[in-house]
N, C-alpha and C positions, 0 to 999 in steps of 0.2 A: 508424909504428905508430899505430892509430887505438886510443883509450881508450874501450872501451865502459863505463867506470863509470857511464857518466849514463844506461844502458837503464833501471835496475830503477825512474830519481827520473822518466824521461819515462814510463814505464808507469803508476806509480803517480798520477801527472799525469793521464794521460788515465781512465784509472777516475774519480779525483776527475770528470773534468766528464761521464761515461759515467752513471756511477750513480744521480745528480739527472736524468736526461736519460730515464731511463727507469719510464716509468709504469704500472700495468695497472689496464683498464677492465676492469669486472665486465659478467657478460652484459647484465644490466638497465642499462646505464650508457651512455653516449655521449662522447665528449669534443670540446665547443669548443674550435678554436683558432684565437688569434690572434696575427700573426705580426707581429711591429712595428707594434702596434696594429690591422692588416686582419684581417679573416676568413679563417681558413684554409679553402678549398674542396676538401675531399677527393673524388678520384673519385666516393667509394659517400656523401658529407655528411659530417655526422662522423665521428669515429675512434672505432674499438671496436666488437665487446671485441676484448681480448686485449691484447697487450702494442706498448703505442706508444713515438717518441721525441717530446721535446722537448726543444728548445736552451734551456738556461738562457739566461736573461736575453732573449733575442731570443723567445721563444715562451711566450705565456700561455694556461693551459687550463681551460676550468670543466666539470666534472662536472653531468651532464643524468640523474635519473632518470628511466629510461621505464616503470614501473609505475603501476598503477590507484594514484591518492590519494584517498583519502577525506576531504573537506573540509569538517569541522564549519562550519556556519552559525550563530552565535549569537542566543539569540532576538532576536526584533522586534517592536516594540510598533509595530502596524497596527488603521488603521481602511477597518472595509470597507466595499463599496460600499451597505450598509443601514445605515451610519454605529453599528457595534457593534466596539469596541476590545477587539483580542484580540493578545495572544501567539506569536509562532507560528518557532519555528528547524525548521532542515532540512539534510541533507545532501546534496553535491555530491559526484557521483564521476567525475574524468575522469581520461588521462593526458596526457604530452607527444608529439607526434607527429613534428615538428618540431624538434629543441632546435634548432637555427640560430636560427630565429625567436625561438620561446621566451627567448633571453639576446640576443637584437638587438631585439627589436621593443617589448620591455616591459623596464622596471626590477627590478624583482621578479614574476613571475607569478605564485608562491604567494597572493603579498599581493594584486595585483592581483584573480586570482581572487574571490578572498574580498571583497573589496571590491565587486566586481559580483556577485555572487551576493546581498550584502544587499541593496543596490537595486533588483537586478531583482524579489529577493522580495516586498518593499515595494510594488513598482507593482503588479505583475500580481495578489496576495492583495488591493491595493488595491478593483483592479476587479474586485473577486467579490464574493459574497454571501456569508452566514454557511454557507447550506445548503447550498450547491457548496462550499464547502471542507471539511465536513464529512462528509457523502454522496459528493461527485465529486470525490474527491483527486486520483483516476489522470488525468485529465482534467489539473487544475492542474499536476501536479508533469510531463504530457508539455509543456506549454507552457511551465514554467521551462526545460526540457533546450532545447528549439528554441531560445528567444531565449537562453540564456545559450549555444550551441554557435553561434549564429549570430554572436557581438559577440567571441568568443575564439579562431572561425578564423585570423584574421589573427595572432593571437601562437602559431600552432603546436599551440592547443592544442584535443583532441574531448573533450569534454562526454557521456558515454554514460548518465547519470541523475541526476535530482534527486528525492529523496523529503523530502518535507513532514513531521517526525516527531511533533510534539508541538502542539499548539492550547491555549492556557491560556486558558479562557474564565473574564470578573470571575465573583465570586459569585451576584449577582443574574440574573444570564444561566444560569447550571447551573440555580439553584432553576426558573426561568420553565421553563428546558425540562424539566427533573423533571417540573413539575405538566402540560406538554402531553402527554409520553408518558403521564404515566399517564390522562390520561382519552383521551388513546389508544387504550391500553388494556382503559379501561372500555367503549369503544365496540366494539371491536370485542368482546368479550365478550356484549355485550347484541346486536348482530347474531347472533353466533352463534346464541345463543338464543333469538331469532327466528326463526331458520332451521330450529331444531329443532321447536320448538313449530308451526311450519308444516309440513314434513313430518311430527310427527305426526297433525296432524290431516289433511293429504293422504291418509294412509293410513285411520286411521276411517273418511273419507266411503266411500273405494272398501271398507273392509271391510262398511259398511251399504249397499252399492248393491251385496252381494254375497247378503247375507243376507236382502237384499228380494226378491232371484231365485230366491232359497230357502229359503224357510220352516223346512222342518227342520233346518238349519245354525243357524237363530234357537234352536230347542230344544235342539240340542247344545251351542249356547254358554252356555244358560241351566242346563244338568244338570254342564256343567263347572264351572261361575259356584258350584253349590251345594257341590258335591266341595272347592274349593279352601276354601269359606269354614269346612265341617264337618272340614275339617284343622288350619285354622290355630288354632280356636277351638272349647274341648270343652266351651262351653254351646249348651243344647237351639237350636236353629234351627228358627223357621218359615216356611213357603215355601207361597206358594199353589199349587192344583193347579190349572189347566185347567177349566173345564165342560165341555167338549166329550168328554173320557175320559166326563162319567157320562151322557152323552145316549144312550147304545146302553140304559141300566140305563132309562132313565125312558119310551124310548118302547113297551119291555115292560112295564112293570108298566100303563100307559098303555092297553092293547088289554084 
């Protein structure tokens, strides 16, 4: 007669090493594994989602998020290629595409990351000017995404934007540009009004090479010219008359 007392202590045995053995990857997730130290090479790469095994003790696993990161860049004290020391952080947003690479090919990639991003900031705000990083950000910040997606291919990981967010220019450098804008400005203000003052006098001349082709247009503007002025103002007005109205009178009395 064989003793099954020992099914429910070998059952319970194997759950013990079942239960550790089984893990679940979230959608966004990946799982490296290595398998007595090697890389485990899954058909499709890594594992997940869904629910994986791993052998305790003989199988280690690290967890890969694959979502966009947003990676604060802490300011950087840069001087630019006009030799003016400015301030300037920025954010990195890439994800992982690769986690194989991403946990083989680099230490930390979060850190890594970040650590190339300040650098690269550093050089390339380097060689710019005040007025390109001010006015041409979009320019700057497509040239961080190239070279920092070009040095972080090889760890797995795509780079899909860098924007430049904040410029802390010294005090002396705000006031200087303060006073450029405003006569600025003032300049394009007194253009303006140059321009005006020129079209109106553009229009004068043609309205007096109008009134030269026609005389009584001169008299209508001069009988209007009176009407406005005996409006605006209710003391007596004098206005001289023509000779030429009394010449019909003088050359009768005249015969």
């Amino acid at each position: 007669m064989f003793d099954f007392g020992f099914i429910p202590t070998l059952f319970f045995l194997i759950l013990l090493v079942l239960i550790p053995s089984v893990k679940i990857i979230k959608e966004y997730e990946r799982a490296v594994v290595f398998r007595l130290g090697r890389l485990l090479n899954a058909p499709k790469g890594p594992k997940g989602p869904g629910i994986i095994i791993v052998i305790p003790v003989i199988d280690k696993f690290i967890r890969v998020n694959l979502r966009l990161v947003a990676l604060d860049v802490p300011p950087q004290d840069i001087i630019t290629k006009d030799n003016v020391s400015v301030k300037v952080n920025a954010v990195v947003y890439f994800r992982v595409i690769e986690p194989n690479k991403a946990i083989t090919e680099v230490d930390d990639y979060l850190y890594a990351t970040s650590q190339l991003s300040q650098t690269t900031l550093r050089s390339i705000l380097g060689n710019s000017e005040l007025d390109d990083l001010l006015s041409n950000r979009d320019h700057i910040n497509q040239q961080l995404q190239e070279v920092l997606d070009a040095r972080t291919d090889a760890w797995g990981i795509k780079v899909s934007a860098v924007e430049v967010k904040h410029v802390d220019l010294p005090q002396e450098m705000q006031r200087a540009m303060a006073k450029q804008a405003e006569a600025e400005r003032e300049r394009r203000a007194k253009i303006i009004s140059a321009e005006g003052e020129y079209q109106a006098a553009a229009k004068i001349v043609e309205a007096a090479a109008l009134m030269e082709k026609h005389p009584v247009a001169i008299q209508l503007r001069y009988l209007q010219t009176l009407r406005e002025i005996a409006t605006e103002n209710s003391s007596t007005t004098l206005f001289p008359v023509p000779i030429n109205i009394f010449e019909g009178f003088l050359k009768k009395n005249s015969k």
